[in-house]
mmCIF file of the N, C-alpha and C atoms, coordinates in Angstrom:
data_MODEL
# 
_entry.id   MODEL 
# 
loop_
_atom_site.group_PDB 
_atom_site.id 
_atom_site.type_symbol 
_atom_site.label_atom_id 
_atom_site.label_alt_id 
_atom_site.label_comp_id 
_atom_site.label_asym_id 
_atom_site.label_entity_id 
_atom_site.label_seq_id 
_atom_site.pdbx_PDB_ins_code 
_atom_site.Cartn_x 
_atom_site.Cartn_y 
_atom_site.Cartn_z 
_atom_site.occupancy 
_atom_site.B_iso_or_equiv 
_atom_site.pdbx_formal_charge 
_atom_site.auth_seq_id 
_atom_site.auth_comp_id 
_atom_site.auth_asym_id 
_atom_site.auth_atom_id 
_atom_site.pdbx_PDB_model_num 
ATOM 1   N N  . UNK A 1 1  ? 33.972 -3.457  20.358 1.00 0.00 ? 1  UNK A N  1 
ATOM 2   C CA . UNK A 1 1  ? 32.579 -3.369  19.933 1.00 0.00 ? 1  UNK A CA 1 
ATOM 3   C C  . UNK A 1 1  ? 31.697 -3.557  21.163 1.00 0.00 ? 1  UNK A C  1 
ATOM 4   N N  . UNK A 1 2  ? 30.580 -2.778  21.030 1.00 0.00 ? 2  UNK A N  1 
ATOM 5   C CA . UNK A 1 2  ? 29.946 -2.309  22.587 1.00 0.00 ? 2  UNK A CA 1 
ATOM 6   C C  . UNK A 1 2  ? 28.551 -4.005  22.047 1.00 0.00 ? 2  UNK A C  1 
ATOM 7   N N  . UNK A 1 3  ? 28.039 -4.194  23.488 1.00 0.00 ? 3  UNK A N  1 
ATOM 8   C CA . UNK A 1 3  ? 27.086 -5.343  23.141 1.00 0.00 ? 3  UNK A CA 1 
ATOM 9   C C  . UNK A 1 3  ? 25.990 -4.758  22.328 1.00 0.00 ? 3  UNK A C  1 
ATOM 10  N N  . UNK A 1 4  ? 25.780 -3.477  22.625 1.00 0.00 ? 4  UNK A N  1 
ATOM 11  C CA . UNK A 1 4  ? 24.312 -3.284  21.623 1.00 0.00 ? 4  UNK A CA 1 
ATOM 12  C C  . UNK A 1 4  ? 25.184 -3.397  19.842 1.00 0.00 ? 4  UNK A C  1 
ATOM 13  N N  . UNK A 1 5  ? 26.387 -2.998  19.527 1.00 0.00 ? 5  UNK A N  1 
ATOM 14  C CA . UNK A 1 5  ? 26.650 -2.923  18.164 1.00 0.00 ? 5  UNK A CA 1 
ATOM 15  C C  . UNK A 1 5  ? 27.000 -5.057  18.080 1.00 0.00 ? 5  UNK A C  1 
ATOM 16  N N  . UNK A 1 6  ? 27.304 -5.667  18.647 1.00 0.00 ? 6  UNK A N  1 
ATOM 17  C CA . UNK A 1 6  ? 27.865 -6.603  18.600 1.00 0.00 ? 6  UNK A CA 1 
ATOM 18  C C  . UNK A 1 6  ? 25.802 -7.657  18.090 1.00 0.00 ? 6  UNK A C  1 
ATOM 19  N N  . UNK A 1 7  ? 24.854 -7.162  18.987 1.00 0.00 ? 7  UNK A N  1 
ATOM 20  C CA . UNK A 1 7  ? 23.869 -7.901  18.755 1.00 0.00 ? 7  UNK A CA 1 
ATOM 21  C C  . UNK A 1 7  ? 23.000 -7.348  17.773 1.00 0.00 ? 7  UNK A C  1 
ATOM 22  N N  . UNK A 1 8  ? 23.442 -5.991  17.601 1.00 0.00 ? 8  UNK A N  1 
ATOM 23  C CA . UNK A 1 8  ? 22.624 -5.215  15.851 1.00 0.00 ? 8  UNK A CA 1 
ATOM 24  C C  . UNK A 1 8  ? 23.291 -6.118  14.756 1.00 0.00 ? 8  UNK A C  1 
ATOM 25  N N  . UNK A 1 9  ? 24.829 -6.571  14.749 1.00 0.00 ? 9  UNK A N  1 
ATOM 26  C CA . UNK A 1 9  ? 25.594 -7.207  13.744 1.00 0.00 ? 9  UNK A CA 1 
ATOM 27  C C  . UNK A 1 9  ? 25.267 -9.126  13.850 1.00 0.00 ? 9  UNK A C  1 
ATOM 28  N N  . UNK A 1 10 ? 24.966 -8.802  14.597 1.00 0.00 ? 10 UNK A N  1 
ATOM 29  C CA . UNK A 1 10 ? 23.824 -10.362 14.618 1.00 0.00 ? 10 UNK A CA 1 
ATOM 30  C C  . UNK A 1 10 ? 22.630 -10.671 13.885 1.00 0.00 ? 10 UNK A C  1 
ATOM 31  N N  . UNK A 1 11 ? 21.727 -9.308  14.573 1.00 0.00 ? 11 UNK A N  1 
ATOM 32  C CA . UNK A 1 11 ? 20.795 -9.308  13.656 1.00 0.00 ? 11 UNK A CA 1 
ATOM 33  C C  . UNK A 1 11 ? 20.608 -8.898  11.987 1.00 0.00 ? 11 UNK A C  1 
ATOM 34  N N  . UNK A 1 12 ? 21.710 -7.801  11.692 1.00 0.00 ? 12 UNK A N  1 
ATOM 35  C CA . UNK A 1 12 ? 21.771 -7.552  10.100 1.00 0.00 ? 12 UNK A CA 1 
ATOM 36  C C  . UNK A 1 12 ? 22.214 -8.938  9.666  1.00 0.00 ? 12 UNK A C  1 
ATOM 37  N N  . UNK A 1 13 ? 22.766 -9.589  9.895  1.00 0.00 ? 13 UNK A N  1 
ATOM 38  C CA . UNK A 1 13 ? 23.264 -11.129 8.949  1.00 0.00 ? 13 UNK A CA 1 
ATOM 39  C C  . UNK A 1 13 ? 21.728 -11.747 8.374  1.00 0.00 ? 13 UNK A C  1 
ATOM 40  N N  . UNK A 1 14 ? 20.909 -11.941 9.643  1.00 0.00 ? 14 UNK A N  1 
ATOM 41  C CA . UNK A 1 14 ? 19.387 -12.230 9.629  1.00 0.00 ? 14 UNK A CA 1 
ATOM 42  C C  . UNK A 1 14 ? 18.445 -11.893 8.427  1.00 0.00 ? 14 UNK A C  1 
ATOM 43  N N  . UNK A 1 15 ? 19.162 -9.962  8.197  1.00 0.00 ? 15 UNK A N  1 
ATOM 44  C CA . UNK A 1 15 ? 18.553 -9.538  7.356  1.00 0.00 ? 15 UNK A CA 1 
ATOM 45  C C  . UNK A 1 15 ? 18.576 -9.780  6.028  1.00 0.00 ? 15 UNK A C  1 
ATOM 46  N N  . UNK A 1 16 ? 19.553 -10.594 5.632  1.00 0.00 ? 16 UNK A N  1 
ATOM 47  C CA . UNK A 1 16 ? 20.406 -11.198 4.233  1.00 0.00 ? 16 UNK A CA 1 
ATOM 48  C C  . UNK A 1 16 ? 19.227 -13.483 3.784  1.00 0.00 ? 16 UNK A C  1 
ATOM 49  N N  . UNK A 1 17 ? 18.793 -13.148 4.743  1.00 0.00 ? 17 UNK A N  1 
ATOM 50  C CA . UNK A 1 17 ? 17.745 -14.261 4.790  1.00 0.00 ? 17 UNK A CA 1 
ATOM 51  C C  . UNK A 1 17 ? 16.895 -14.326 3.478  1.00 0.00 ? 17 UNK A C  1 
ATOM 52  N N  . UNK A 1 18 ? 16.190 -15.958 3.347  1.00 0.00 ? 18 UNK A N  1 
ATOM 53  C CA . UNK A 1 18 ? 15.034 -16.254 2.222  1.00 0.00 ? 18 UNK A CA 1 
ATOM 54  C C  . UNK A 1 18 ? 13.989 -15.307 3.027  1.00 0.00 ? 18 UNK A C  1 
ATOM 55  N N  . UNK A 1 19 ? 13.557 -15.732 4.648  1.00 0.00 ? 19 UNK A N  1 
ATOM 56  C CA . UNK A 1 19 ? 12.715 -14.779 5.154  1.00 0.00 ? 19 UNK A CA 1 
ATOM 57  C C  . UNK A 1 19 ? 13.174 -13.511 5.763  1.00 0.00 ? 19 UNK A C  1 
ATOM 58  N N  . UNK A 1 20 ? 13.731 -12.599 5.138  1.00 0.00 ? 20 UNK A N  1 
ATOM 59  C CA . UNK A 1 20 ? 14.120 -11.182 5.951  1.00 0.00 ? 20 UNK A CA 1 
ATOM 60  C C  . UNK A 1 20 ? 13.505 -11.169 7.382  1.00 0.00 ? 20 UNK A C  1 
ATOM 61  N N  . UNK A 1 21 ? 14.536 -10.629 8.466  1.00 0.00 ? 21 UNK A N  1 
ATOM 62  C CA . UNK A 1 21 ? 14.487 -9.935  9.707  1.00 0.00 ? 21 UNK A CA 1 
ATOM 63  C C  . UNK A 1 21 ? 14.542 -8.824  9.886  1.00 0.00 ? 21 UNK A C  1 
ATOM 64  N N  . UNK A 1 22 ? 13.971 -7.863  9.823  1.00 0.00 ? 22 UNK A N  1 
ATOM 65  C CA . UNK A 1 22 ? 13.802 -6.034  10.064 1.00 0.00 ? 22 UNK A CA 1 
ATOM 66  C C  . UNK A 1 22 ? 13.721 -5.543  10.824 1.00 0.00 ? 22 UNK A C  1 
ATOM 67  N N  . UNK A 1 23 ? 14.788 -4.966  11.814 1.00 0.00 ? 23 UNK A N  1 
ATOM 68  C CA . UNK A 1 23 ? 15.221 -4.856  13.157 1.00 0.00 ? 23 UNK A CA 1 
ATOM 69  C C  . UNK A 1 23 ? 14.251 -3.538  13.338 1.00 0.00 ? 23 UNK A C  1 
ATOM 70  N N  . UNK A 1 24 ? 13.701 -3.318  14.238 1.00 0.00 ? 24 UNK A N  1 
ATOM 71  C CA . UNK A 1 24 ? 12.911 -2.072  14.870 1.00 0.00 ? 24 UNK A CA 1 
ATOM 72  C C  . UNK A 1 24 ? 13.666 -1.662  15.552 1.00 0.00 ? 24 UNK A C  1 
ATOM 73  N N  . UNK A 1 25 ? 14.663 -2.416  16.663 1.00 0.00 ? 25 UNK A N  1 
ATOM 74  C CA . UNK A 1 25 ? 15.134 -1.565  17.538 1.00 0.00 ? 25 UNK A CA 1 
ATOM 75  C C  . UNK A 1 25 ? 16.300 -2.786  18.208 1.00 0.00 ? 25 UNK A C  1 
ATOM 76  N N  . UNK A 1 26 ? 17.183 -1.870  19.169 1.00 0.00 ? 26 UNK A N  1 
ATOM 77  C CA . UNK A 1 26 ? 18.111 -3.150  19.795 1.00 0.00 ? 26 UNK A CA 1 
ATOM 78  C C  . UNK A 1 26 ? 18.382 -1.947  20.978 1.00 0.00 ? 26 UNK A C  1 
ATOM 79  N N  . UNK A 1 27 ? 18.118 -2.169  22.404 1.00 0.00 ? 27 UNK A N  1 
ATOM 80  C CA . UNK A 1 27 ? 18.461 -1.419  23.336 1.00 0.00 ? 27 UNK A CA 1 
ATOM 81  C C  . UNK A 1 27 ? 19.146 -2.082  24.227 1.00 0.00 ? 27 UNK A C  1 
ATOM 82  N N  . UNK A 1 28 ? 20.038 -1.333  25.069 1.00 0.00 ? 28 UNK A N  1 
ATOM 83  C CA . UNK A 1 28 ? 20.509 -1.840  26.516 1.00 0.00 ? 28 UNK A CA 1 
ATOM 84  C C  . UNK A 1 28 ? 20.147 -0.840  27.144 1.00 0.00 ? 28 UNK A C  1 
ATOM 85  N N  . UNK A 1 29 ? 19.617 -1.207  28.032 1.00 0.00 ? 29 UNK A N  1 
ATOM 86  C CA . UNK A 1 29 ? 18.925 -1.038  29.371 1.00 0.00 ? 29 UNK A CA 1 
ATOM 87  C C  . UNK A 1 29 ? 19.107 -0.786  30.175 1.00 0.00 ? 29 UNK A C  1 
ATOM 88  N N  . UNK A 1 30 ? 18.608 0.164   31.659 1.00 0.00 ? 30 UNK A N  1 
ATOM 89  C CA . UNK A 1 30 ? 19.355 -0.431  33.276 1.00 0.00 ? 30 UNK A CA 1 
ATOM 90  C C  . UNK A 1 30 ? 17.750 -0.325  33.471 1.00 0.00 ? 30 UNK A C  1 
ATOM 91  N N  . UNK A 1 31 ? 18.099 -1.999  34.191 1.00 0.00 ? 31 UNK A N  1 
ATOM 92  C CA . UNK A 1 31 ? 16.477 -2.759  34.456 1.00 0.00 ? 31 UNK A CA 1 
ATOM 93  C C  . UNK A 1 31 ? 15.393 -1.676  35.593 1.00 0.00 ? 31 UNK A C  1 
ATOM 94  N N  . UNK A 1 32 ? 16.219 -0.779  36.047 1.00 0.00 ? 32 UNK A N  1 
ATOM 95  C CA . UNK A 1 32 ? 15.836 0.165   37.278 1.00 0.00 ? 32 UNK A CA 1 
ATOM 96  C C  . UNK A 1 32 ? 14.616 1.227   36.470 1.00 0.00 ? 32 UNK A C  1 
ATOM 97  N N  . UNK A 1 33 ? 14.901 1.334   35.753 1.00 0.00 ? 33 UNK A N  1 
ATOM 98  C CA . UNK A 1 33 ? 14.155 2.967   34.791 1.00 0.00 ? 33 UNK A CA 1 
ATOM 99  C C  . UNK A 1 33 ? 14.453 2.714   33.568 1.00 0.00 ? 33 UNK A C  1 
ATOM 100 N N  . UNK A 1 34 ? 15.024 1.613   32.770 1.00 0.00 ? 34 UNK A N  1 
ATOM 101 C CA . UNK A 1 34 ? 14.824 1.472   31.403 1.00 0.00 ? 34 UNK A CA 1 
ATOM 102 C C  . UNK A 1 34 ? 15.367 2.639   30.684 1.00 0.00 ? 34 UNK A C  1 
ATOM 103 N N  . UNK A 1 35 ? 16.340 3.166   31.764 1.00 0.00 ? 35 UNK A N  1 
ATOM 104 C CA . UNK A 1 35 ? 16.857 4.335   30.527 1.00 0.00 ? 35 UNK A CA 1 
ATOM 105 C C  . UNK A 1 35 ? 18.129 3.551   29.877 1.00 0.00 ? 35 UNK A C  1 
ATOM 106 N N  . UNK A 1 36 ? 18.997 3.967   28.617 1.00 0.00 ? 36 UNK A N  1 
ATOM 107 C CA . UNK A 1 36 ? 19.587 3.334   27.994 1.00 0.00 ? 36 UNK A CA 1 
ATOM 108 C C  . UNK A 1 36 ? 21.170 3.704   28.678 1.00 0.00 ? 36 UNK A C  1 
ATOM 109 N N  . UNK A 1 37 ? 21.687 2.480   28.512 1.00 0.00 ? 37 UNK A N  1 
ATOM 110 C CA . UNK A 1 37 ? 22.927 1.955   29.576 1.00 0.00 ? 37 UNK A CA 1 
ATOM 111 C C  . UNK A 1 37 ? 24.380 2.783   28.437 1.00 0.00 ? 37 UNK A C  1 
ATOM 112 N N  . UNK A 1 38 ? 25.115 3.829   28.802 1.00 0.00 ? 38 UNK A N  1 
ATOM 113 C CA . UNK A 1 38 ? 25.883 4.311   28.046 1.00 0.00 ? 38 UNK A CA 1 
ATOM 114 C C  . UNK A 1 38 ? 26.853 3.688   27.492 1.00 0.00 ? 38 UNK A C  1 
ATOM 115 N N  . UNK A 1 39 ? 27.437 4.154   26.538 1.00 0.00 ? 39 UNK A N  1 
ATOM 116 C CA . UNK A 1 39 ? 28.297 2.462   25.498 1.00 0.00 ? 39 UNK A CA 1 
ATOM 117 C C  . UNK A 1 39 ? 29.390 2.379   26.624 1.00 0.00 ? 39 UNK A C  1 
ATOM 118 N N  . UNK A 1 40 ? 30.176 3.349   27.517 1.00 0.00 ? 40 UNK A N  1 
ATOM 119 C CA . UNK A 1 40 ? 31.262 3.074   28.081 1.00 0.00 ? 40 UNK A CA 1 
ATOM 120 C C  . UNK A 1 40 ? 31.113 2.279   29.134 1.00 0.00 ? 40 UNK A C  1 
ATOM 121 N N  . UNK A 1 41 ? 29.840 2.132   29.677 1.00 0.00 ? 41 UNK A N  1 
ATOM 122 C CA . UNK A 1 41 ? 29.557 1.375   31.073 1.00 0.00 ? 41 UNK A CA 1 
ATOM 123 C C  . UNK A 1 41 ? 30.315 0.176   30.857 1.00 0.00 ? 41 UNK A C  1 
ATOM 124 N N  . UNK A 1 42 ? 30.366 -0.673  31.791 1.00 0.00 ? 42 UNK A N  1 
ATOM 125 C CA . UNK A 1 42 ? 31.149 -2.119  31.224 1.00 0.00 ? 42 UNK A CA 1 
ATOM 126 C C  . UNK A 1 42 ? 30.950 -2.842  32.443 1.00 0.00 ? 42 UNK A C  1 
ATOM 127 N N  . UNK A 1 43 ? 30.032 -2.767  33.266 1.00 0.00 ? 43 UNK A N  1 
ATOM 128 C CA . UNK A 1 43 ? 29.745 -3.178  34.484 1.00 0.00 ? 43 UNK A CA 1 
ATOM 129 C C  . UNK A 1 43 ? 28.787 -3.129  35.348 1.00 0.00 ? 43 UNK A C  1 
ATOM 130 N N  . UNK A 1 44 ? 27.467 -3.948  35.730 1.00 0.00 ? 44 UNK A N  1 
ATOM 131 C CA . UNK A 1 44 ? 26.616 -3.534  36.404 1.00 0.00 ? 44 UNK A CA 1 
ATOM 132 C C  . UNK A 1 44 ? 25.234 -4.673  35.556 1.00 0.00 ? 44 UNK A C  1 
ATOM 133 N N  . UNK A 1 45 ? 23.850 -4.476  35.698 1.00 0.00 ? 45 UNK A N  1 
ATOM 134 C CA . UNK A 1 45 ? 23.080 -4.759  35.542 1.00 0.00 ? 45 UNK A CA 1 
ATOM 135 C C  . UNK A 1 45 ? 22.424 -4.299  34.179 1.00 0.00 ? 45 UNK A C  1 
ATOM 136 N N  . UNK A 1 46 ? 21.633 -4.916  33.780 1.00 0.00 ? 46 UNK A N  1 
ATOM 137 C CA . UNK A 1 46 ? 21.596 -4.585  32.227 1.00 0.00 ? 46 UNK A CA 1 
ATOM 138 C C  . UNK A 1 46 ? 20.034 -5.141  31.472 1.00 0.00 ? 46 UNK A C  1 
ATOM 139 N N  . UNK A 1 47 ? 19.651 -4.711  30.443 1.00 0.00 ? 47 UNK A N  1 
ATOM 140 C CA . UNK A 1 47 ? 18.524 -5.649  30.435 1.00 0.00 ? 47 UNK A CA 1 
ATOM 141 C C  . UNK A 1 47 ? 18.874 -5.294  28.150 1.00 0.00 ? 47 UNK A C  1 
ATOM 142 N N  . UNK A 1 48 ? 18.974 -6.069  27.846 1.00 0.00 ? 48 UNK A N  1 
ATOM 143 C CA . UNK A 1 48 ? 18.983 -6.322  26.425 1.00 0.00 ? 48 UNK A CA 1 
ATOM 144 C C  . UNK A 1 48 ? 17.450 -6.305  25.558 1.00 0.00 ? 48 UNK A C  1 
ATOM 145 N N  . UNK A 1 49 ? 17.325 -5.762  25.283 1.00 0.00 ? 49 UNK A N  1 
ATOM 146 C CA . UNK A 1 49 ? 15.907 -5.590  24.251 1.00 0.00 ? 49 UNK A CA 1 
ATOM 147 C C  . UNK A 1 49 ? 15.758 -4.968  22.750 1.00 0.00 ? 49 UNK A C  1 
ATOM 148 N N  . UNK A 1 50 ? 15.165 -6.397  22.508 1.00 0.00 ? 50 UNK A N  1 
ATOM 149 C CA . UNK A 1 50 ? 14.980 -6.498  20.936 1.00 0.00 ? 50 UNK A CA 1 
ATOM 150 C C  . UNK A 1 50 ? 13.787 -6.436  20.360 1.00 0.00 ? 50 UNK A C  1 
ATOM 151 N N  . UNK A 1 51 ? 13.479 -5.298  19.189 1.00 0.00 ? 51 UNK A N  1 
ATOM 152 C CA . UNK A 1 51 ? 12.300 -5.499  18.387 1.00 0.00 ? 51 UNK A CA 1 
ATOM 153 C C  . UNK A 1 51 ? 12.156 -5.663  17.275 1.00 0.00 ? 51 UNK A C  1 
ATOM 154 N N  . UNK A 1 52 ? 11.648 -6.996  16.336 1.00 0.00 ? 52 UNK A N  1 
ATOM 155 C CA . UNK A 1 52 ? 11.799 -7.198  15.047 1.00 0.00 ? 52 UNK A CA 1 
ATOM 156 C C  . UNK A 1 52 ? 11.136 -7.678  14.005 1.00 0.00 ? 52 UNK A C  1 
ATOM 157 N N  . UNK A 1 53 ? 10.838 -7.628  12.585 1.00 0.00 ? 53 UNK A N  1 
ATOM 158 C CA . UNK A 1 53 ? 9.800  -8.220  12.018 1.00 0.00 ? 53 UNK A CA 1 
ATOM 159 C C  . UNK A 1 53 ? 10.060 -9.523  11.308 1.00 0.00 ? 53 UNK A C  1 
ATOM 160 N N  . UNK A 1 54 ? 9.548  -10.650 11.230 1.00 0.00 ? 54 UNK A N  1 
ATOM 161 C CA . UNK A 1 54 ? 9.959  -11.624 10.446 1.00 0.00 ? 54 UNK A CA 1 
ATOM 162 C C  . UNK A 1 54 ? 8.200  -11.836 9.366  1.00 0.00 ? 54 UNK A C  1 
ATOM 163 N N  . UNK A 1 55 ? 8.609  -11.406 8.230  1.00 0.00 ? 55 UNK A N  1 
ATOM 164 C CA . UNK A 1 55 ? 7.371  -11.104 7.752  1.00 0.00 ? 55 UNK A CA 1 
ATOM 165 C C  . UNK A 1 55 ? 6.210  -10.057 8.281  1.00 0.00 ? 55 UNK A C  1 
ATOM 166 N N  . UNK A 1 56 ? 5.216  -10.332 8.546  1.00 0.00 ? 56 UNK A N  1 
ATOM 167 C CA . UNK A 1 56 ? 3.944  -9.887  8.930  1.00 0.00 ? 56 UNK A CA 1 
ATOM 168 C C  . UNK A 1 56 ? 4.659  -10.182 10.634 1.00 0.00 ? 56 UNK A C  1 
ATOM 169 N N  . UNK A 1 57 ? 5.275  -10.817 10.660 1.00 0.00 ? 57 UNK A N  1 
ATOM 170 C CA . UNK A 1 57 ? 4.921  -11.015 12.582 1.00 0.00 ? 57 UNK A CA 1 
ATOM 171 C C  . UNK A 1 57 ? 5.877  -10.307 12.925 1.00 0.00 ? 57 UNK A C  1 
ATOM 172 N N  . UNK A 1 58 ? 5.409  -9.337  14.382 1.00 0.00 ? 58 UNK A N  1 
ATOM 173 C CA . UNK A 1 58 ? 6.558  -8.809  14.988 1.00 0.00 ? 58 UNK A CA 1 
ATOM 174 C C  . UNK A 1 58 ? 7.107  -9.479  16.098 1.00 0.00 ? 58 UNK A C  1 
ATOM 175 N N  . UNK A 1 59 ? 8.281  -9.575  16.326 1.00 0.00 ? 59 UNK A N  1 
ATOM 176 C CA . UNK A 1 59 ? 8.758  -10.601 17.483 1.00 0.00 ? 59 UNK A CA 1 
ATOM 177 C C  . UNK A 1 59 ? 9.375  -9.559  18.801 1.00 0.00 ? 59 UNK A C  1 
ATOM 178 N N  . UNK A 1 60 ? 9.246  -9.748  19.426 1.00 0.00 ? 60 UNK A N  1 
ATOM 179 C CA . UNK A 1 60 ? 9.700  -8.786  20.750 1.00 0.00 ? 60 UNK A CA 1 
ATOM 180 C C  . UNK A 1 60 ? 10.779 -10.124 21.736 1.00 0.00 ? 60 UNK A C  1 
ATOM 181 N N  . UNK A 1 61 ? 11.766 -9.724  22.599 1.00 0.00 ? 61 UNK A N  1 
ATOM 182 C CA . UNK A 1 61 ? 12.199 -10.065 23.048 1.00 0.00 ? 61 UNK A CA 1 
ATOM 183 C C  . UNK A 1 61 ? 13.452 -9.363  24.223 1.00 0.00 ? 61 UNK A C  1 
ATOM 184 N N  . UNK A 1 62 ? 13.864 -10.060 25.374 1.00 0.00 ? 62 UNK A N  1 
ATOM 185 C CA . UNK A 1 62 ? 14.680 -9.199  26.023 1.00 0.00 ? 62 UNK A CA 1 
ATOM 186 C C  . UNK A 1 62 ? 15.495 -10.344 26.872 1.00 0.00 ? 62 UNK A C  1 
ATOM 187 N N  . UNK A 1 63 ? 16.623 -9.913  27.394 1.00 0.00 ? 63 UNK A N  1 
ATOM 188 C CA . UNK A 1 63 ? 17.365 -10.398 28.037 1.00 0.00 ? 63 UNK A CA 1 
ATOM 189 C C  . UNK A 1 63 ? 17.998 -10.240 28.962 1.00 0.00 ? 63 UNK A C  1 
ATOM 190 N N  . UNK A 1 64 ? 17.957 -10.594 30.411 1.00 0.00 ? 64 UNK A N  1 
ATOM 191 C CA . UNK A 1 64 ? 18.791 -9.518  31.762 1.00 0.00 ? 64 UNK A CA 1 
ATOM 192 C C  . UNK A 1 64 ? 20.098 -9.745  32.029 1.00 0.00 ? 64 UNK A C  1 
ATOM 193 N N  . UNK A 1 65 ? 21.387 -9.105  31.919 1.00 0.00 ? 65 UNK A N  1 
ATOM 194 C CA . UNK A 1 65 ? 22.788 -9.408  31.322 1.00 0.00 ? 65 UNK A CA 1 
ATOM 195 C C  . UNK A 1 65 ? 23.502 -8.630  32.746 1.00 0.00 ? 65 UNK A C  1 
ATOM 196 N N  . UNK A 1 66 ? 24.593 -9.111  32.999 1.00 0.00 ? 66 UNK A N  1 
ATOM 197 C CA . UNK A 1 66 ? 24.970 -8.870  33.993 1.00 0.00 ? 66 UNK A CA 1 
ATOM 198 C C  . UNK A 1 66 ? 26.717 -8.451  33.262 1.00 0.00 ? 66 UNK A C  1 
ATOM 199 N N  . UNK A 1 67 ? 26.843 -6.962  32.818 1.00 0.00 ? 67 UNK A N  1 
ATOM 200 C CA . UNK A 1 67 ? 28.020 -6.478  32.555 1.00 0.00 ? 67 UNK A CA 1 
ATOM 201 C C  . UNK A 1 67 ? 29.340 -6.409  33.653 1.00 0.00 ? 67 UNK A C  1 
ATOM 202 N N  . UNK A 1 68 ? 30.430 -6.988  32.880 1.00 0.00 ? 68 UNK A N  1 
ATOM 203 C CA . UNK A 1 68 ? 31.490 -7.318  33.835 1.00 0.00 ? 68 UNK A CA 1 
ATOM 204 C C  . UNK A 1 68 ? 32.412 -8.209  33.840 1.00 0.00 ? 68 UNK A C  1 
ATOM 205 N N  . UNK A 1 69 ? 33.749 -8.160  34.226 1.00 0.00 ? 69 UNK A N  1 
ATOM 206 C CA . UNK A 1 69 ? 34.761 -9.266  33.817 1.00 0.00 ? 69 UNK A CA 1 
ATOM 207 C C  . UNK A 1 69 ? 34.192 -10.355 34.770 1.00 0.00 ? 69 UNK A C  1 
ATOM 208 N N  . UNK A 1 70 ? 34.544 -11.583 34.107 1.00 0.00 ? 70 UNK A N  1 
ATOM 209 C CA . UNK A 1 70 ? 34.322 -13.395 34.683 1.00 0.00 ? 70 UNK A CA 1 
ATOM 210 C C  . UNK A 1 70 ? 35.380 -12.975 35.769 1.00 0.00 ? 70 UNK A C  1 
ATOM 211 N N  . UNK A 1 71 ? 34.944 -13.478 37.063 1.00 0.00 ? 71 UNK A N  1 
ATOM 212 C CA . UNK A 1 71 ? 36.041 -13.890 38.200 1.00 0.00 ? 71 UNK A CA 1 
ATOM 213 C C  . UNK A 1 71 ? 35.867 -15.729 38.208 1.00 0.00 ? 71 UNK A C  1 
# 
């Protein structure tokens, strides 16, 4: 499971809530041009971005991830 499907399946659990979470969007990134990081990559620089509603409020958020095995 690629990180963008691994943090969409994070957020649908959310969606099963008293206050529902309503995902707008879930991207990976390359922090360079923001174009979207292909599922096979598995290595390199990364930027995680999330858009979502909890009620009336929309929440935005992102994260800079560094793809790649632990040495």
């Amino acid at each position: 499971m690629c990180i963008r499907d691994s943090a969409r399946a994070v957020l649908d659990e959310a969606a099963e809530e008293d206050v529902p979470l309503t995902l707008d969007y879930v991207a990976l990134v390359d922090p360079a041009d923001f174009t979207e990081v292909p599922d096979g990559r598995v290595s390199g620089e990364a930027v995680l971005a999330v858009a979502a509603r909890v009620g009336a409020t929309r929440l935005i958020d992102n994260i800079p991830l560094t793809l790649g095995a632990l040495t």
